[in-house]
Each structure stands twice: as C-alpha cells, then as structure tokens.
N, C-alpha and C positions, 0 to 999 in steps of 0.2 A: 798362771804366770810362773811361779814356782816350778811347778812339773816342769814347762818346757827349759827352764835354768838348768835344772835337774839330767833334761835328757839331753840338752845340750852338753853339759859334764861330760855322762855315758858318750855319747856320740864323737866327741873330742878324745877319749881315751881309748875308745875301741879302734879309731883311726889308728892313732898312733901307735896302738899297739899291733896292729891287722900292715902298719908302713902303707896307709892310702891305700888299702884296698878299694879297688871301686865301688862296691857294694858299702861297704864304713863313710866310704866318699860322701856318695849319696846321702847316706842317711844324716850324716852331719850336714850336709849342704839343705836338705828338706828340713832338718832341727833350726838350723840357722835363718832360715824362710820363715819360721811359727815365730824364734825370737822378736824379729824385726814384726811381724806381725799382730804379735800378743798384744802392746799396747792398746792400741786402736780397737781391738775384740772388745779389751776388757773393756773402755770406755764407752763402748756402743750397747756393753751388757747390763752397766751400771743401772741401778735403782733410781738413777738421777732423770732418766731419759726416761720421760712422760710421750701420750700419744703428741703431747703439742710440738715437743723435740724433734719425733721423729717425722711431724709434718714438713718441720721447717725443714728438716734437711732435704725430706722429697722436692720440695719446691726448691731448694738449690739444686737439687741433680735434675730440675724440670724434668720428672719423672711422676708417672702417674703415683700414690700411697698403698702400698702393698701391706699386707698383716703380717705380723710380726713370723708370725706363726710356718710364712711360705719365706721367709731370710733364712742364710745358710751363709756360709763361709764362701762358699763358692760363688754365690752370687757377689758377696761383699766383696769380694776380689777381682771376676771376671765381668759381671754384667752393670754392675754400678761404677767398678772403679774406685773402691771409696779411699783407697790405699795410695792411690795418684792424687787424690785430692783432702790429704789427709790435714791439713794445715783448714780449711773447711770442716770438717767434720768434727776439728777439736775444738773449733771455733764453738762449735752450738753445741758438742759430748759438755766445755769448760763452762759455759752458760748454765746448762743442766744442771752439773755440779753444785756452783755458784747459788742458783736458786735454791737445790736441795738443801745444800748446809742451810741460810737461811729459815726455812721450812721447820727444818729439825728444830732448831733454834728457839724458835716462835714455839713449837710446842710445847719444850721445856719448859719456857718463860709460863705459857698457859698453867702445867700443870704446877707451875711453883706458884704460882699467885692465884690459883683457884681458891684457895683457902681463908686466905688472907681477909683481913678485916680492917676496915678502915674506918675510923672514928670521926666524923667532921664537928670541927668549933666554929663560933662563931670567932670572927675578926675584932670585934671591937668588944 
C-alpha cells in the first residue's frame, strides 16, 4: 500500500513535469487504478481470511471454491468482479478481522493465565 502511495508521488510529478505527456499519463492513470485498488488486495491478503472466509465469499459470488494458489489480481478484477462488489467482500475481509483480533486475544489471555495459581477456601 505504501509502494503504490509512493509511486503514485513518482507518477504525479513525472506528469507534471513531462506537462501530461501521454506516456506519464498513463502511468499515473495505471498508479491511480492500484491506489483505488490496493485496499481490497490488502484485505483479501490479510491473515484474518481463513479457508472458512474465503468459502463464504465463493458462495456469495455463487461460484464454484478455487485454491488460493490459481487467484491472481486479474482474476480478482475481471472474472470475479470483486471490485464491483466490494461493499460484499468487506462485509466478510471486516468479519475475518473481527474474529482474528478476537483469536489473538484469547491467546494472550491463554498464555497470561497459563501459569497462574489459584488457591480455593472453603466458604464458611
């Protein structure tokens, strides 16, 4: 996300300085395409998005569950569409999240009270 801020910069200053060459054009116009873009990457990249995530999302796009491993950019863009239904997508990337913190959470909790000792008394 950074890098494409980055090249975003480059791409806005080499215009202006090239006065819109087409070529600068371009490229800021393609930098500007990743900007709007990046979000949605990074959250479909996220650590948060378990096989279960990425079911539910198949079954929202009623599409067959493909491995991870055959997704690409191009697919996420042209054969899924996930960019046109991006308010979906964040719906269950923000779920992910949500559980993940959680998760983490719980672990902490685990390794802090692993140790711990508890003494019981009697009541009366």
């Amino acid at each position: 996300d950074n890098e494409v801020r980055e090249m975003f910069s480059l791409a806005t200053k080499l215009n202006k300085a090239e006065k819109n060459h087409p070529v600068t054009k371009k490229f800021k116009s393609s930098v500007q395409d990743w900007k709007v873009e990046m979000p949605l990457l990074v959250e479909l990249g996220a650590d948060a998005m378990k096989p279960k995530h990425w079911a539910q999302l198949w079954d929202k796009f009623d599409t067959e569950h493909i491995a991870l491993t055959d997704l690409n950019v191009n697919k996420i863009r042209s054969e899924y569409k996930m960019f046109d239904r991006r308010n979906l997508v964040s719906d269950i990337t923000g779920a992910a999240q949500g559980e993940y913190i959680l998760e983490q959470k719980l672990v902490k909790i685990d390794k802090e009270w692993k140790d711990m000792k508890f003494e019981q008394m009697n009541y009366r």
